[in-house]
RORO-331961 format. One record per residue: residue in one letter; x, y, z of N, C-alpha, C, O, CB in turn. Coordinates in Angstrom, 1 decimal, m for minus. Glycine has a CB too. Example, Ala and Ser with C-alpha at 12.3 -4.5 7.8 and 13.67 -1.06 7.14 Angstrom:
<atoms>
+------+--------+---------+--------+---------+----------+--------+--------+---------+--------+--------+---------+--------+---------+----------+--------+
: type : n_east : n_north :   n_up : ca_east : ca_north :  ca_up : c_east : c_north :   c_up : o_east : o_north :   o_up : cb_east : cb_north :  cb_up :
+------+--------+---------+--------+---------+----------+--------+--------+---------+--------+--------+---------+--------+---------+----------+--------+
:    a :   13.2 :    m5.7 :    7.8 :    12.3 :     m4.5 :    7.8 :   13.2 :    m3.3 :    7.8 :   14.2 :    m3.3 :    8.5 :    11.3 :     m4.5 :    9.0 :
:    s :   12.8 :    m2.2 :    7.1 :    13.7 :     m1.1 :    7.1 :   12.9 :     0.0 :    7.9 :   13.4 :     1.1 :    8.0 :    14.1 :     m0.6 :    5.7 :
+------+--------+---------+--------+---------+----------+--------+--------+---------+--------+--------+---------+--------+---------+----------+--------+
</atoms>
This chain:
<atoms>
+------+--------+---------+--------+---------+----------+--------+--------+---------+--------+--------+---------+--------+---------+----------+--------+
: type : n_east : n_north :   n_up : ca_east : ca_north :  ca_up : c_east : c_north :   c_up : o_east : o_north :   o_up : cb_east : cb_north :  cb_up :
+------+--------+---------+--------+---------+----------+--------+--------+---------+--------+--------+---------+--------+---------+----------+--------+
:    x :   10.9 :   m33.7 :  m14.2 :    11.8 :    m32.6 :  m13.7 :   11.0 :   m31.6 :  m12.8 :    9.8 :   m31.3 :  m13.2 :    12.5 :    m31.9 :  m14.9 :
:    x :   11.7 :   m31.1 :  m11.4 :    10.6 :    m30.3 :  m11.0 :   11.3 :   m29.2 :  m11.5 :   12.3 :   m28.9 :  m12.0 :    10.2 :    m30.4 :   m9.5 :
:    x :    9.9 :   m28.2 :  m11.1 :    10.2 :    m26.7 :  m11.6 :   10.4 :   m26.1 :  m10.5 :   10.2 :   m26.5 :   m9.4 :     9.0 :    m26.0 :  m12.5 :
:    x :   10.9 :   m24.8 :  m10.8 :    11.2 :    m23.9 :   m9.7 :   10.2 :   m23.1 :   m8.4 :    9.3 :   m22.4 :   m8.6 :    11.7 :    m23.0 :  m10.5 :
:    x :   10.9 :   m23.5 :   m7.2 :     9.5 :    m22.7 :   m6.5 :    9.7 :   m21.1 :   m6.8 :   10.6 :   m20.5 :   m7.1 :     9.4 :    m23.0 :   m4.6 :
:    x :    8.6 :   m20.9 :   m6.6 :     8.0 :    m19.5 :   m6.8 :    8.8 :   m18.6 :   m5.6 :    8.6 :   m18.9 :   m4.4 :     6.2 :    m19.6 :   m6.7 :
:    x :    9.5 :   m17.7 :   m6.0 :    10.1 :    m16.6 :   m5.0 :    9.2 :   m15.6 :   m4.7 :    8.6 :   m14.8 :   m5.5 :    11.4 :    m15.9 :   m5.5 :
:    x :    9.1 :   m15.8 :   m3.1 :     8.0 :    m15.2 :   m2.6 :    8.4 :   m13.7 :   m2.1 :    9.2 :   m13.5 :   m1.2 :     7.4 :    m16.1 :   m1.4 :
:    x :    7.8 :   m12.7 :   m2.9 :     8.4 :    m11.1 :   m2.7 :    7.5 :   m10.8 :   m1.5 :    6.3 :   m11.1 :   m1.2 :     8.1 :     m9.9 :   m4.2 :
:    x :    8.8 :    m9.9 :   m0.8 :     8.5 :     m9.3 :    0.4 :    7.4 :    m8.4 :    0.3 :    7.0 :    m8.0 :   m0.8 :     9.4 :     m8.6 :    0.9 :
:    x :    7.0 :    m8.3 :    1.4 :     5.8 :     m7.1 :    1.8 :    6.6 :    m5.6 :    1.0 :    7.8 :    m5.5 :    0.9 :     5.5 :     m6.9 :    4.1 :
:    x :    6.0 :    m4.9 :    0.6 :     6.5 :     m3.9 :    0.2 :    7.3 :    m3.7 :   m0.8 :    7.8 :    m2.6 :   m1.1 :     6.9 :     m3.5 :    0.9 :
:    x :    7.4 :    m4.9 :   m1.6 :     8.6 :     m4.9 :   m2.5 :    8.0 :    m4.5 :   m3.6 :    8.8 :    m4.0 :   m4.3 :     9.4 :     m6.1 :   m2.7 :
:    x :    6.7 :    m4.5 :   m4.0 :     6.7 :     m4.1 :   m5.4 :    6.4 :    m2.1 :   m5.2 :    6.5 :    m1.2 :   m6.0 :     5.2 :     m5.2 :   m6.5 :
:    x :    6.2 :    m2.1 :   m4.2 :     6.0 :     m0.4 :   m4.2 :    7.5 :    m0.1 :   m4.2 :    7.8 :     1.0 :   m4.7 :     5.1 :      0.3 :   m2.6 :
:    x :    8.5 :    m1.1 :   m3.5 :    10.2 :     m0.3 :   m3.9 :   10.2 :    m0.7 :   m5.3 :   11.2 :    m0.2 :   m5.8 :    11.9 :     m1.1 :   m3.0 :
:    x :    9.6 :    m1.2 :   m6.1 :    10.1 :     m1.6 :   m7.5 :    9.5 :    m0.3 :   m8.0 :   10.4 :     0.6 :   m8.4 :     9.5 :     m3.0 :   m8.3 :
:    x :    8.3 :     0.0 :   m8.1 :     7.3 :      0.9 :   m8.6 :    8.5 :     2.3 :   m8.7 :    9.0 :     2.8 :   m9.7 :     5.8 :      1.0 :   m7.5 :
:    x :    8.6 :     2.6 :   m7.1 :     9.1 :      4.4 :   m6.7 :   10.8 :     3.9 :   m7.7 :   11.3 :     4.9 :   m8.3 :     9.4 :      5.0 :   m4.1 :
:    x :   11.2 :     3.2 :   m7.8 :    12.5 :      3.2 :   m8.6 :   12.5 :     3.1 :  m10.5 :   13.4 :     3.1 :  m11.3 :    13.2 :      1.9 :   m8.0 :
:    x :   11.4 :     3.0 :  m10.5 :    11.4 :      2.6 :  m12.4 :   11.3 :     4.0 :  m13.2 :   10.9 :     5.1 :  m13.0 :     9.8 :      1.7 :  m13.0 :
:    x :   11.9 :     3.4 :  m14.1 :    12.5 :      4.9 :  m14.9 :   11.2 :     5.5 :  m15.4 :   10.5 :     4.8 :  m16.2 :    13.6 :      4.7 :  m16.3 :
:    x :   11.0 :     6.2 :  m15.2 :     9.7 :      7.5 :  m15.6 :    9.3 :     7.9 :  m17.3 :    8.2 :     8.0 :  m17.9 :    10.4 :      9.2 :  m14.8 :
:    x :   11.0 :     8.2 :  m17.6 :    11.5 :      8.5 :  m19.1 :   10.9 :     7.5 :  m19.7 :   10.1 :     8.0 :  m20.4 :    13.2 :      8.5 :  m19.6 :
:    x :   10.8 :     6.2 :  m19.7 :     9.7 :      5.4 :  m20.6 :    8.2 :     5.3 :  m20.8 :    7.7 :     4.5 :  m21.6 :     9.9 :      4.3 :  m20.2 :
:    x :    7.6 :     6.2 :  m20.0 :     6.7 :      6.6 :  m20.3 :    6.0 :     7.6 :  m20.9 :    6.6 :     8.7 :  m20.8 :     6.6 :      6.4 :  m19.7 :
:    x :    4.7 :     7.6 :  m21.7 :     4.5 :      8.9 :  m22.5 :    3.8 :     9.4 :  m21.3 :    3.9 :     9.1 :  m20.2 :     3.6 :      8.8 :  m24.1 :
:    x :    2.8 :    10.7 :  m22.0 :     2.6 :     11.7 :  m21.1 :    0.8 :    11.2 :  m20.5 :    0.4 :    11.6 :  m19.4 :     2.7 :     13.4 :  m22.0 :
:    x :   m0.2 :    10.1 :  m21.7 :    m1.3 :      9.3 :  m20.9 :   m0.7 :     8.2 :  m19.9 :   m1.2 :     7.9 :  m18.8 :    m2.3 :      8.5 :  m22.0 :
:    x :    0.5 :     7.8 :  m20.3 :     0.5 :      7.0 :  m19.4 :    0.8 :     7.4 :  m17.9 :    0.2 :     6.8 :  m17.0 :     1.4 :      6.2 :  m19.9 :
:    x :    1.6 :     8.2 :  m17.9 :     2.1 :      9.1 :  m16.2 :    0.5 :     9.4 :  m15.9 :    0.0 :     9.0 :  m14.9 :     3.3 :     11.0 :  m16.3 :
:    x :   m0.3 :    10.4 :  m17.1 :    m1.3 :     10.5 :  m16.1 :   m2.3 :     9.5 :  m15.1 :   m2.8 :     9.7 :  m14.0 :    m1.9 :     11.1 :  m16.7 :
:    x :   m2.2 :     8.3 :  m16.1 :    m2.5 :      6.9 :  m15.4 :   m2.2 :     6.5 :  m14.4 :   m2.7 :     5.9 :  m13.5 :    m2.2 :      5.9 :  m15.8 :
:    x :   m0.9 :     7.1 :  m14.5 :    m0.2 :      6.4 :  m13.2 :   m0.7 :     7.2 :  m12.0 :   m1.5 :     6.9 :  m11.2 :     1.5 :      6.4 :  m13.2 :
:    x :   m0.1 :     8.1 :  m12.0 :    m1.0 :      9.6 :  m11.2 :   m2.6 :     9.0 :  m10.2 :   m2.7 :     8.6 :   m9.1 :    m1.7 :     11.1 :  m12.9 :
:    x :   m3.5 :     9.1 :  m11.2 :    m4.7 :      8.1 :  m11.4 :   m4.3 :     6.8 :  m10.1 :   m4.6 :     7.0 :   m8.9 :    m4.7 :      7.3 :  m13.4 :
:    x :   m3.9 :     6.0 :  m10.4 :    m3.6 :      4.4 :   m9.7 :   m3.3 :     5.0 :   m8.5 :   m4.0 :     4.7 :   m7.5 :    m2.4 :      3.3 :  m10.4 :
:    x :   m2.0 :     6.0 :   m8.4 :    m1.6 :      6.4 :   m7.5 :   m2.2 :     6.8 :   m6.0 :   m2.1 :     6.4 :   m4.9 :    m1.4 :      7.1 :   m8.0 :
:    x :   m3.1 :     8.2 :   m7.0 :    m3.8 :      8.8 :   m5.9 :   m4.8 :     7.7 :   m5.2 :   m4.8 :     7.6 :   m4.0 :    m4.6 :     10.0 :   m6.4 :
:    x :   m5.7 :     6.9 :   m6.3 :    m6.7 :      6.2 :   m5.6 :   m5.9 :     4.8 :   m4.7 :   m6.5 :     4.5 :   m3.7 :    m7.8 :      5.6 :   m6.9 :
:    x :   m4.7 :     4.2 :   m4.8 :    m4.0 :      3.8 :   m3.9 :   m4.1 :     4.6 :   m2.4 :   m4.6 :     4.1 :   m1.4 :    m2.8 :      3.9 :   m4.5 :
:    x :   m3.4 :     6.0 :   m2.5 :    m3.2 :      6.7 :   m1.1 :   m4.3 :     6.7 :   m0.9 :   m4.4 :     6.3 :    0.2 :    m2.6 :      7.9 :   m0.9 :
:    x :   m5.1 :     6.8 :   m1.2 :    m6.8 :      7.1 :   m0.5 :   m6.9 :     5.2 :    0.0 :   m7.0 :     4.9 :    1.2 :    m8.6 :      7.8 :   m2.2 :
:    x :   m7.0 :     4.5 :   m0.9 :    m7.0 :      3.2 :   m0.3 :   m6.0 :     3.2 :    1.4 :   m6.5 :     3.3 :    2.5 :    m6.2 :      2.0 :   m1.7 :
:    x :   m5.0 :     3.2 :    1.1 :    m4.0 :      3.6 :    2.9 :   m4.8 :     4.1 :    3.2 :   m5.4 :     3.6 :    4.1 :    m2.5 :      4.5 :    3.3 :
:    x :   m5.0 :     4.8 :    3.1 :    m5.6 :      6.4 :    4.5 :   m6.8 :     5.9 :    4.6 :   m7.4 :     6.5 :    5.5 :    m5.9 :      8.6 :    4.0 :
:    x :   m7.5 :     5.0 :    4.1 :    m9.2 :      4.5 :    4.7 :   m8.7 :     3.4 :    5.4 :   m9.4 :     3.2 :    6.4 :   m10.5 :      3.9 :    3.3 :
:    x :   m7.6 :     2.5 :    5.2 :    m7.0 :      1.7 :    5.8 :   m6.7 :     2.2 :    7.2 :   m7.4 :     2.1 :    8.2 :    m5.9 :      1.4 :    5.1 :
:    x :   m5.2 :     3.1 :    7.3 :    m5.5 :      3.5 :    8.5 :   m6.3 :     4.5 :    9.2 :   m6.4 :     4.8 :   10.4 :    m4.7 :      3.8 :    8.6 :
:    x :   m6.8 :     4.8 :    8.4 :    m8.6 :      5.2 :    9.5 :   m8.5 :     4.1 :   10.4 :   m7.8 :     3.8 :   11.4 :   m10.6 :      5.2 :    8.4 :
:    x :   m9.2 :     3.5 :    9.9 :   m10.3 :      1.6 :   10.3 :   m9.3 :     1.4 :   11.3 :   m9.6 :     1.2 :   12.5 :   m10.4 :     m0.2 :    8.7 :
:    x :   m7.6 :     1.4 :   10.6 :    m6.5 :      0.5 :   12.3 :   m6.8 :     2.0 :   13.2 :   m6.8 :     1.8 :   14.4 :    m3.6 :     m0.1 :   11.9 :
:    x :   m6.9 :     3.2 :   12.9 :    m6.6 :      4.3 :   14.2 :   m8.0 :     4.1 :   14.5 :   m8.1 :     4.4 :   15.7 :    m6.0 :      6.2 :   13.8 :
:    x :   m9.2 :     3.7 :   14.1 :   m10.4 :      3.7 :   14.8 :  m10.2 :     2.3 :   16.0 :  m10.4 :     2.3 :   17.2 :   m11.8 :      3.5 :   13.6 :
:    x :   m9.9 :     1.2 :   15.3 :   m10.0 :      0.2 :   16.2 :   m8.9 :     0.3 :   17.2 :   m9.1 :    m0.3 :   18.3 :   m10.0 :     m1.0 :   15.5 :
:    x :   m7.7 :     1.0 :   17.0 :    m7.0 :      1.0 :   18.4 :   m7.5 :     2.0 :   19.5 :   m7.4 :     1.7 :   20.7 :    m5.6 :      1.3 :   18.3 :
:    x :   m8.1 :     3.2 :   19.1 :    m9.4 :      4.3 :   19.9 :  m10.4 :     3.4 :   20.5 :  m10.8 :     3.7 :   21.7 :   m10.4 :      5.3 :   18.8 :
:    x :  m10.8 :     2.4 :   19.9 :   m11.7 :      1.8 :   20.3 :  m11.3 :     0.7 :   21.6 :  m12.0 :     0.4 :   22.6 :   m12.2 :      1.2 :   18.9 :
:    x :  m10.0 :     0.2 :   21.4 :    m9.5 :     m0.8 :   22.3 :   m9.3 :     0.6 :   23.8 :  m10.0 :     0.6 :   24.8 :    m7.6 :     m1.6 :   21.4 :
:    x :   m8.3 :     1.3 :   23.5 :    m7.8 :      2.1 :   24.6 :   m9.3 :     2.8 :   25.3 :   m9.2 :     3.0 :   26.5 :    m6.6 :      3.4 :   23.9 :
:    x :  m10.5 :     3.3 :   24.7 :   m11.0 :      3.5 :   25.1 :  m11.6 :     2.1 :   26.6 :  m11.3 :     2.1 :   27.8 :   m11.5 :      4.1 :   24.1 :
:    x :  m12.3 :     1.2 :   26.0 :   m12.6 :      0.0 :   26.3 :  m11.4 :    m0.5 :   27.7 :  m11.9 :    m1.1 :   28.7 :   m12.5 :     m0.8 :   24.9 :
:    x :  m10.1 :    m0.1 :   27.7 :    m9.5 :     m0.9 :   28.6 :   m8.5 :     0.4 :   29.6 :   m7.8 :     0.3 :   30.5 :    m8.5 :     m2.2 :   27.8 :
:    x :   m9.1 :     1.9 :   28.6 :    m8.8 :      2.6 :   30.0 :  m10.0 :     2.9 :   30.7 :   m9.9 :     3.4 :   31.8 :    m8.1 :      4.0 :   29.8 :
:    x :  m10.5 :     2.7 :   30.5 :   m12.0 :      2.2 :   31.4 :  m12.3 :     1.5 :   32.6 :  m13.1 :     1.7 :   33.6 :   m12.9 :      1.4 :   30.7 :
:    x :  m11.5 :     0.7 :   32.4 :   m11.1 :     m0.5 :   33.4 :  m10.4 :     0.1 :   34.5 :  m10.5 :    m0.5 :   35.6 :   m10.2 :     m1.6 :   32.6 :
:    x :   m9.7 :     0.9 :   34.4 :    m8.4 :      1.7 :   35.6 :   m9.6 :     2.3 :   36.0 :   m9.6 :     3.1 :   37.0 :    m6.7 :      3.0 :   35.1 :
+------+--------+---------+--------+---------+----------+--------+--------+---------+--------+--------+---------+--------+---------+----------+--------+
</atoms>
């Protein structure tokens, strides 16, 4: 018998799961955890888009150069 293929979740989908889950089930270490995961997440993005806003500075420099 085959088994089921694996449903492949969209880009972004578990951060819509995350911002929608009920909060009320959690105690008060656990939120701060989350808090925790959180913040070091946004810092993960923002070093991210650093790196893509450096390398497109880097392109525009490079090919307005060229004009």
């Amino acid at each position: 018998m085959e088994e089921p293929a694996d449903v492949r979740i969209g880009r972004g989908q578990r951060l819509l799961e995350a911002v929608r889950e009920d909060l009320e089930l959690y105690g008060a270490a656990e939120l701060e955890e989350r808090i925790e995961v959180l913040q070091s997440e946004i810092a993960r993005v923002r070093a991210q888009l650093e790196k893509k806003r450096a390398g497109r500075a880097a392109a525009d420099a490079l090919f307005s150069s060229r004009n």
